[in-house]
C-alpha positions in Angstrom: 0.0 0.0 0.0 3.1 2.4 1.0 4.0 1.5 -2.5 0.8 2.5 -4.4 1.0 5.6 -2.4 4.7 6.9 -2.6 4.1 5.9 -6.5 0.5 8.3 -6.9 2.4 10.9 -5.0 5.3 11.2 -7.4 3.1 11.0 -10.6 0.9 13.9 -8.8 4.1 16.2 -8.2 5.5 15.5 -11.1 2.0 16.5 -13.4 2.3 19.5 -10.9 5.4 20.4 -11.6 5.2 20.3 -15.5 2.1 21.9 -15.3 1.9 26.0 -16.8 0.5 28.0 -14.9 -0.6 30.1 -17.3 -2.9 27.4 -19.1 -4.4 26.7 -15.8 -8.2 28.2 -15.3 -8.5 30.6 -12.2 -11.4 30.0 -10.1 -13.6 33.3 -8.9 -11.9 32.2 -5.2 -8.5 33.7 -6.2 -7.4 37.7 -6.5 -4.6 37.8 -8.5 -2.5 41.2 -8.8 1.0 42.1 -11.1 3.1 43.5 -8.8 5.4 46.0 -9.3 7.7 44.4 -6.5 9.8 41.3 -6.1 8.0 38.7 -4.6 10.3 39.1 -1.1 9.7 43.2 -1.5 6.1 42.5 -1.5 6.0 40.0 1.5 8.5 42.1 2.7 6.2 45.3 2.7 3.1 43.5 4.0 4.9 42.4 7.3 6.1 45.7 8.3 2.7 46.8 7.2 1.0 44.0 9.9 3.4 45.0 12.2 2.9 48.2 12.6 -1.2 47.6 13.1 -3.4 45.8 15.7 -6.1 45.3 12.8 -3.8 43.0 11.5 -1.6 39.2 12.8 0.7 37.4 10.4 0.4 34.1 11.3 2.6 31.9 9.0 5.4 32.9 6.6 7.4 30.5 4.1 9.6 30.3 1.1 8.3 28.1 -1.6 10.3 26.8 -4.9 13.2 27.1 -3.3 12.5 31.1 -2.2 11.5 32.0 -5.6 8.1 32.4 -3.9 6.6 33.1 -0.4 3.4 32.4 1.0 1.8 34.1 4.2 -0.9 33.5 6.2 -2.2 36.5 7.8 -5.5 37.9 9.4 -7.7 40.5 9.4 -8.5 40.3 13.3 -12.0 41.1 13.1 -12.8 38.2 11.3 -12.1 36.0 13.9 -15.3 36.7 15.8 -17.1 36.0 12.2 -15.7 32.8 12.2 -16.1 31.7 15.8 -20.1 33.1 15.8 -20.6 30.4 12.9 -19.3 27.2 15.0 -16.0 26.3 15.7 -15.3 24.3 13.4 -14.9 26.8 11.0 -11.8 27.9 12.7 -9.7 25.3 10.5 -10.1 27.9 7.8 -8.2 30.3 9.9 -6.5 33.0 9.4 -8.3 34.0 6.2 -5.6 35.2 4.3 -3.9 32.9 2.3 -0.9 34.8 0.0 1.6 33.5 -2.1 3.8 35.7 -4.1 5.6 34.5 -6.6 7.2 35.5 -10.6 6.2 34.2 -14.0 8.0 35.6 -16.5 9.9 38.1 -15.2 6.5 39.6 -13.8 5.9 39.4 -9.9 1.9 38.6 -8.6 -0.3 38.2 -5.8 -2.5 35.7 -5.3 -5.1 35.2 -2.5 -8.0 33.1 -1.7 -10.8 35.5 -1.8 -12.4 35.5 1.8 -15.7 34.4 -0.1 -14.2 30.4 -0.2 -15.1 30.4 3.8 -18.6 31.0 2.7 -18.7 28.1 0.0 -17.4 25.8 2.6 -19.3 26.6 5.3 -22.4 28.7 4.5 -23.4 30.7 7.4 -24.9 34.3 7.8 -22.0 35.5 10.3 -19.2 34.3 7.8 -21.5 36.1 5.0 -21.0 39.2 7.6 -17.5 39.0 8.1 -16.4 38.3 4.3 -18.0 41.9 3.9 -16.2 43.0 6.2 -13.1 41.2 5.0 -13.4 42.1 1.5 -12.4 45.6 1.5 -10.2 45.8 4.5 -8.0 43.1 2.3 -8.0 45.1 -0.6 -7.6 48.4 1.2 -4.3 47.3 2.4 -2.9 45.7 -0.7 -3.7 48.7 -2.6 -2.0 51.0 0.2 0.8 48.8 0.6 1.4 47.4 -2.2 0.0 50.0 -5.3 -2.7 47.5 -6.5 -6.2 48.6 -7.2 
């Protein structure tokens, strides 16, 4: 059985890995930006942003590909309450924010799980609440922090 495993798990990194990116359809659930920064710049500007604010908590940060990319995990705090209100459960989706930044082509993106995904999951008035709330405060700080509209 370890066999069967270790064997689907190679074939399923390796169609992964010789997969384009660019061919592959986006789903409504991801915001994806062009940066004008490097990937680190950019990961590097959100946590000083998060840092400096108590609306904010970076939860997770790590290099991917080898550091050509880096994914955070970060929170808009007053989601939590959202998420709790609608059973806890739902607090496996935490925190809400789910970056990666990464370079295709010599051009640098964002990409995030749109807030909205907790909804599909999990269907609950309070989430529906908070992923309004979400929503803007998300995009308010990328485009302050990081020039995106």
């Amino acid at each position: 059985m370890n066999t069967i495993l270790k064997t689907l798990s190679v074939a399923a990194i390796s169609g992964l890995a010789s997969a384009h990116a660019a061919t592959a359809e986006v789903s409504e659930h991801f915001i994806i930006h062009e940066l004008r920064q490097t990937p680190q710049e950019a990961a590097t500007l959100i946590r000083d942003f998060i840092a400096m604010s108590d609306d904010w908590s970076l939860n997770g940060e790590f290099e991917m590909m080898g550091g050509a990319a880096v994914g955070m995990k970060i929170c808009f705090n007053a989601m939590r309450g959202y998420v709790a209100q609608a059973g806890l459960h739902n607090l496996a989706m935490m925190p809400c924010g789910n970056i990666a930044f990464y370079e295709e082509e010599g051009q640098s993106y964002l990409t995030m799980l749109d807030v909205g995904y907790m909804t599909t999951l999990s269907p609950h008035p309070a989430l529906e609440e908070g992923v309004t709330l979400a929503r803007p405060a998300y995009a308010g700080m990328f485009s302050e922090v990081l020039g995106v509209e």
